[in-house]
N, C-alpha and C positions, 0 to 999 in steps of 0.2 A: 481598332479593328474596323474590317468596311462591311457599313449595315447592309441585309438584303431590303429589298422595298418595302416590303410588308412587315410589318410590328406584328409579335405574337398578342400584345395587349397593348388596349390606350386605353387612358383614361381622357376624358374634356370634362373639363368646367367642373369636377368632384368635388358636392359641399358637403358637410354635415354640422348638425345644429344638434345641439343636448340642451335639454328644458331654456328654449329660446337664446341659448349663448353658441355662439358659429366655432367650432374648432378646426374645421377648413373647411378653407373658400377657395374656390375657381381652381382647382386643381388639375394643372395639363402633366402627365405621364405616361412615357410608353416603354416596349421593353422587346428587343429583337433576339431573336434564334441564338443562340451560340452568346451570349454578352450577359455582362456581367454589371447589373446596374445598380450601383451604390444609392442608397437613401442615408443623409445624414444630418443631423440638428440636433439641440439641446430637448432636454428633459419640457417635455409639455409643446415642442413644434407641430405637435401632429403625425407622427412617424406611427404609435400604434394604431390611430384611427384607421389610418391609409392600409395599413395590415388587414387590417379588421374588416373593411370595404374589399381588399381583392380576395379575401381567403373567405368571405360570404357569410362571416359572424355578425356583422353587422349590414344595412343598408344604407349608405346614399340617401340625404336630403333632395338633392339632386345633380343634376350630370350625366354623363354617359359610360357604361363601361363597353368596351369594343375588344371581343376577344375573334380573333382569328376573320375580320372584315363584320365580323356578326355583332350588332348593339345587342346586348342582354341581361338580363339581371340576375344577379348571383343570390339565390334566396336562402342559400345554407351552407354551412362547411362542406357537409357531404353532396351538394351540387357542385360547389368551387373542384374537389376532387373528380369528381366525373367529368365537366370538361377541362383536366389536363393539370389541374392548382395544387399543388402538395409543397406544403410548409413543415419544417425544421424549425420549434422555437426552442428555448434555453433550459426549459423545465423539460427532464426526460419524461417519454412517452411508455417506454421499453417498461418490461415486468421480468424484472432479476431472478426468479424463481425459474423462467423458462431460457430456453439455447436461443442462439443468434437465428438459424432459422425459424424457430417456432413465432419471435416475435417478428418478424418480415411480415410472415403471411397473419399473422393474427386479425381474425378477420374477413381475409380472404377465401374467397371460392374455391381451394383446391382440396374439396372430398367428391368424393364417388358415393352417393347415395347418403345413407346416414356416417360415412365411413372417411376417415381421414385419409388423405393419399399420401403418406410420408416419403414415397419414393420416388414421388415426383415433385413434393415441396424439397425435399432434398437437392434433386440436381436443378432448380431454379431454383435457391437460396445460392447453392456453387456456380450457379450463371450467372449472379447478379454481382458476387462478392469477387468473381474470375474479372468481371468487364470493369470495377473500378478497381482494381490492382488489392484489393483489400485483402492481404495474407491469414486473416483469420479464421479459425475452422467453423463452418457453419453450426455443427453439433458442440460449441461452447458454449456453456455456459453465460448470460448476463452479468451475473452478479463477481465472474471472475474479471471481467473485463475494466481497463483503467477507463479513466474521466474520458480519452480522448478518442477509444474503440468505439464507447459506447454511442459519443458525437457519432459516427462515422457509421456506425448502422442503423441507429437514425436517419442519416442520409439514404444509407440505402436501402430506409424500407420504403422511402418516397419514391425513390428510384423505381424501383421494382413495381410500381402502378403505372410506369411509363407518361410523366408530365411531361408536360410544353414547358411550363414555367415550376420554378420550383423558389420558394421564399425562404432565405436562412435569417433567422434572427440570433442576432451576439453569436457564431456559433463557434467564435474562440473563444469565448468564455472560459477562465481558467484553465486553457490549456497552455501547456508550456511551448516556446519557441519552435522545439522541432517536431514538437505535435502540431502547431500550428501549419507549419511549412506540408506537413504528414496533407492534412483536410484541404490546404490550397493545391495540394497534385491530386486529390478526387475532384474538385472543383474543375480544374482544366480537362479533366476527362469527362464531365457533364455538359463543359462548352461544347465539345470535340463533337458529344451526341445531338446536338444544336439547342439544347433548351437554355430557355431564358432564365438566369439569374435575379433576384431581385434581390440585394447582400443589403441591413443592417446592421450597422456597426456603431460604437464611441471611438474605436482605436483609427484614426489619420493613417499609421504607417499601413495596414490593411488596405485601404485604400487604394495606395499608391501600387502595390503589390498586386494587386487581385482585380480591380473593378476597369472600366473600358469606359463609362460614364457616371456622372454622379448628380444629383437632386436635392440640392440644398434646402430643407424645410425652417422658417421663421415663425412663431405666431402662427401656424397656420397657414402661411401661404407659400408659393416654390418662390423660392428667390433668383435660385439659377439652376440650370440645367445645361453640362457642360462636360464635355469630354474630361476624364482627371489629368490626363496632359497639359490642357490649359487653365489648370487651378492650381498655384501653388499651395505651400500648408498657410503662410499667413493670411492668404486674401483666404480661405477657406474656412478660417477661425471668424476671422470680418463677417463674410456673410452671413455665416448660423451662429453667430451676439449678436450682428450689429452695433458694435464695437469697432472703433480702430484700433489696430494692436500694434508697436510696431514691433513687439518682439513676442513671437509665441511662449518661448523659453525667458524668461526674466535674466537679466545679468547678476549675480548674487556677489554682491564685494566679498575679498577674498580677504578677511581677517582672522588670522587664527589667534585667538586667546588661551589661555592657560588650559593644562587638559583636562579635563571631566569625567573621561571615561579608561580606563587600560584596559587590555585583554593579553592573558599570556597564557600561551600552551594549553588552550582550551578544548577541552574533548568533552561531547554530551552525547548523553544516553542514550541508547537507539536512533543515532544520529550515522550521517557521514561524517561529520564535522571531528577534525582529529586534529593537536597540537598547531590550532589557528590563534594567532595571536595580532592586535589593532589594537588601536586608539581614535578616540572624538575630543576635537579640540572645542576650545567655545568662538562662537560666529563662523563655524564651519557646518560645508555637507559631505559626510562622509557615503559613498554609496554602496553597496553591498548587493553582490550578483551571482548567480550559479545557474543550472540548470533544474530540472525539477528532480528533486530529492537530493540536490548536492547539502542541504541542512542551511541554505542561506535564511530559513525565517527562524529556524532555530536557532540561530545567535543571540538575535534580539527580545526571543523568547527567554533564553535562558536569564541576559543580562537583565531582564524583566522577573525574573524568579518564578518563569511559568515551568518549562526545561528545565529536568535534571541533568544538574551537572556532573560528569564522572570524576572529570581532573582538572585541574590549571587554578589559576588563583584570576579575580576581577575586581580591582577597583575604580571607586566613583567618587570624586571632589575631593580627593587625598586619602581615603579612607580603606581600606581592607574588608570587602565584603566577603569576600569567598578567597577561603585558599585550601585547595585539597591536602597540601603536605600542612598547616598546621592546624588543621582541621577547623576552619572557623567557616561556619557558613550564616552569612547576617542580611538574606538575601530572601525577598518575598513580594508580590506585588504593592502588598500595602506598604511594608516600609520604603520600599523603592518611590514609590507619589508623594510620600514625606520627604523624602530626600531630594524632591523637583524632578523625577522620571516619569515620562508619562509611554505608553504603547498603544497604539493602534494597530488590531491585528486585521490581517486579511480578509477575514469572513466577518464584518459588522454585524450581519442579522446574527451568527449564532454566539457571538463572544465581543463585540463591541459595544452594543446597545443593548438597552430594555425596551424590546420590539412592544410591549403592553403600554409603556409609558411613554410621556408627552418631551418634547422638547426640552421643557427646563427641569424637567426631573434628570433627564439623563445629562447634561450639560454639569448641573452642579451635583451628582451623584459621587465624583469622586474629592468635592470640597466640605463636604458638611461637615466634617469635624474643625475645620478652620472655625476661629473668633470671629470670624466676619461673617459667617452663615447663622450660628450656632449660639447658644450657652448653655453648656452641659450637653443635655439630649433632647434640647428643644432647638427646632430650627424656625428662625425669624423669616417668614413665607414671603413676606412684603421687601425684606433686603434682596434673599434669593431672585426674587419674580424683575428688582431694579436691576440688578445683575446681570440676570442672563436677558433683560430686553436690550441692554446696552450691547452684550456680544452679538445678539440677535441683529440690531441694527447693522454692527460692524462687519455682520461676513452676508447681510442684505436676504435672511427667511425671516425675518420679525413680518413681514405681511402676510406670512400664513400661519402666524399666531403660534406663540410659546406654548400653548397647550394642546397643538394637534397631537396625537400617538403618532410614533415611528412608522406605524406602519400603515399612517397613510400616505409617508410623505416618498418621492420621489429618492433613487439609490444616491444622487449627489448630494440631495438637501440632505439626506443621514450623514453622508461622509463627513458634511460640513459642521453636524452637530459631532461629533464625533472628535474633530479638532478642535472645533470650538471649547472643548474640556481642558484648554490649556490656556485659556483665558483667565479662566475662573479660579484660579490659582500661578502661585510660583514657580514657573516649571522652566528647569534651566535643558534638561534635553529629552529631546521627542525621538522616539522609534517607531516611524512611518511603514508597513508591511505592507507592501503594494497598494497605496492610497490613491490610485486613479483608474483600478480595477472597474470595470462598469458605471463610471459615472460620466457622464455627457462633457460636452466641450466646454463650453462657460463652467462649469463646476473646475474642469480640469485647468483654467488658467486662474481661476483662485486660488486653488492649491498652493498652486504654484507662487502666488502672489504674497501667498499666508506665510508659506515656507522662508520667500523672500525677507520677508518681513521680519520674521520668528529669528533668525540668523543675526540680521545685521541688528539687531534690537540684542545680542550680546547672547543669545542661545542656540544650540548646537540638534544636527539632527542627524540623525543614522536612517537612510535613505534606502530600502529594500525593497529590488523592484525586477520584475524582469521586463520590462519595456527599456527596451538601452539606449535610444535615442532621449526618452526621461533621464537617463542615469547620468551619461557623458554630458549633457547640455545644466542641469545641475548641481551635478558634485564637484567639490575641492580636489578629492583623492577617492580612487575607485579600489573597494576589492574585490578581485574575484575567488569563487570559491569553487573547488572542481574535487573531485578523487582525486583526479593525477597531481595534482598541483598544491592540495593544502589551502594554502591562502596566497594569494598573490596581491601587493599592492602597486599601484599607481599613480601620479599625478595626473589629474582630468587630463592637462592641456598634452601630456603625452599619451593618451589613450583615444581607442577608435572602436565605434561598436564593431569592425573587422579583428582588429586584436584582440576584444572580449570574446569573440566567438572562437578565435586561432584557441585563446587559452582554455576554455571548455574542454576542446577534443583533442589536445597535444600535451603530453608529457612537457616538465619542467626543462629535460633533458634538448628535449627535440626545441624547443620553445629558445632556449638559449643559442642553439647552430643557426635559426630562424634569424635574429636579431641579431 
């Protein structure tokens, strides 16, 4: 896009220092009318400081902030909103008890004496929600609205204080594909109005998509600043590690070993999921895709024995766990981790960890009845603690100590403890549930690397994701999963995140005159 002259903000030379230790230093950033400016780094570069400094939660060691030609100091959130700052972060703000207008103005100046003005917050709730295309009725309800409405009146209760700059933090979070695409057409109508952008994000493809420049933060300091045109994704990864990569995506050898996993005519309970039927081989990535509520994480739920199953029969290492016609169901999370399955679900804070306890409690939480922890129902503390300092070493958080809690550590260091649970035991296959949901870049090429690893090391992984440039760069074979369709499988090297999206919204029928 072509800048006008004047920056709505700059920052020069922005430090800050927390009890004598620098978390940025020399900070140059600015940010123009109508643009869309990417902030992007790993976990600990400095990205929420620099938040924290424009939205006026915190202050500047020193530096200058320059809003509108004016040097000034932002002495509070509610200064930051008066000249023009209004941030979107990831935690809703919205109060579900009240309608989509009542929370806009929550707050706001529009009563007449002691007396609410409902009929004039009414037609500015509909002027606000008319100007970003938002078909939603002002008089709805919160608490009926999906993950991604709710996004989106958030936006526009920011909207509706009439900013210059407006700051979104993750604001795809958990939302699905074409709810994302939904939030990037309000986005281009907030260009349209000329305000300044300031997008962070984990997700690259976002990026590429949405942002006009981008701010690469290291340790603290800008490393580049760069139109995203002239950044590809590898030199992009380079910069925020520091690292040479030369492949973002890992090559995963293609050896399929004996099969591990069957699925036949599988239908589960309060599911879409109807007469889907696969298999996972060993030293294979199987990938598994849908839309949001096509029941893709209920597969791996069920195979997992979390998901009731209605129908179909599934076996694991030759064996008959579940068969609806002869009624045998031998399927549960515990006996599934004895039998070397391990699951990683989507939401780690509320069902992956034990957000109260430390690193090597949750790491070997699911090996302690193993002879190598244990004898009887005493666990040997001093084995445990060698154990998981050796995984600790190996996926590189053993320096911030096996005994921090969960929840102080950063969402990639949890993910990492989280896989790392298959270390600590025999586990011939992993079911990964969107395992690079919110975790930063250097986390997300470990993943990656673990995966790699976990594979050609002779074990198998059931890959479930809706990031699809993750899915086609590496799976062996992709399924997709849709209403129309059932299950559909494929060969990676014959699959295109275009064909995943044709199978989504096109009948079987239509899909086959297609091809």
């Amino acid at each position: 896009m072509s800048q006008p002259n004047t920056p709505l903000l700059k920052l020069e030379t922005i430090s800050k220092k927390f009890f004598g230790s620098t978390v940025l230093e020399n900070i140059n950033f600015d940010l123009y009318p109508g643009e869309v400016h990417a902030i992007f780094g790993q976990n600990g570069a400095g990205k929420s400081t620099l938040i924290q400094i424009v939205t006026g939660d915190i202050q500047p060691s020193s530096g200058k902030i320059i809003l509108n030609k004016e040097e000034l100091k932002i002495h509070s959130v509610h200064k930051a909103r008066e000249l023009g700052i209004s941030a979107v972060f990831q935690e809703f703000s919205l109060v579900p008890q009240l309608t989509v207008e009542e929370n806009l103005f929550l707050g706001s100046n529009t009563s007449k004496g002691f007396f609410l003005n409902k009929k004039k917050l009414h037609q500015m709730a509909c002027q606000t929600l008319e100007q970003l295309e938002f078909s939603i009725k002002a008089e709805e309800m919160i608490i009926n609205l999906s993950h991604a409405e709710k996004r989106m009146v958030e936006i526009a209760k920011a909207f509706h204080t009439k900013p210059s700059i407006m700051l979104l933090d993750e604001p795809t979070a958990s939302l699905a594909e074409n709810e994302t695409n939904q939030l990037f057409s309000m986005i281009e109508i907030l260009k349209k109005e000329g305000i300044g952008i300031i997008y962070i994000t984990h997700r690259m493809n976002e990026i590429y998509k949405i942002a006009d420049r981008i701010t690469i933060l290291q340790d603290g300091h800008v490393v580049n600043t760069d139109s995203v045109a002239n950044i590809n994704e590898q030199k992009l990864v380079e910069l925020a590690t520091g690292r040479n990569i030369t492949s973002f995506f890992p090559e995963i050898k293609k050896q399929r070993g004996k099969k591990l996993l069957e699925i036949k005519n599988l239908n589960i309970s309060n599911s879409f999921v109807k007469d889907v039927s696969m298999n996972v081989k060993a030293g294979e990535v199987i990938g598994i895709t849908g839309l949001a509520g096509s029941g893709k994480s209920a597969i791996g739920r069920a195979c997992f024995g979390i998901n009731k199953i209605a129908a179909g029969a599934i076996s694991y290492l030759d064996d008959v766990i579940f068969d609806s016609s002869k009624q045998i169901n031998d399927i549960s999370p515990r006996s599934m981790i004895d039998r070397g399955m391990l699951y990683l679900p989507s939401d780690r804070r509320a069902e992956g960890l034990v957000m109260e306890q430390n690193i090597r409690e949750n790491i070997s939480l699911p090996s302690l009845g193993l002879p190598k922890f244990s004898s009887g129902f005493i666990v040997n503390r001093k084995i445990e603690k060698d154990i998981v300092e050796k995984i600790g070493e190996r996926l590189n958080f053993n320096a911030q100590g096996i005994e921090n809690k969960m929840e102080q550590l950063s969402g990639g260091t949890q993910q990492k403890v989280m896989l790392a649970k298959s270390f600590a035991r025999d586990v011939q296959l992993f079911i990964l549930d969107e395992p690079t949901v919110g975790v930063d870049i250097g986390t997300r090429v470990a993943i990656y690397e673990i995966i790699k690893e976990f594979c050609e090391s002779g074990g198998a992984v059931m890959l479930i994701s809706s990031d699809l440039s993750e899915l086609v760069n590496l799976s062996h074979r992709i399924y997709i999963i849709s209403e129309k369709n059932a299950c559909v499988e494929f060969n990676a090297e014959d699959c295109n995140e275009h064909l995943i999206q044709y199978y989504f919204h096109n009948s079987r029928v239509e899909t086959a005159q297609a091809s």
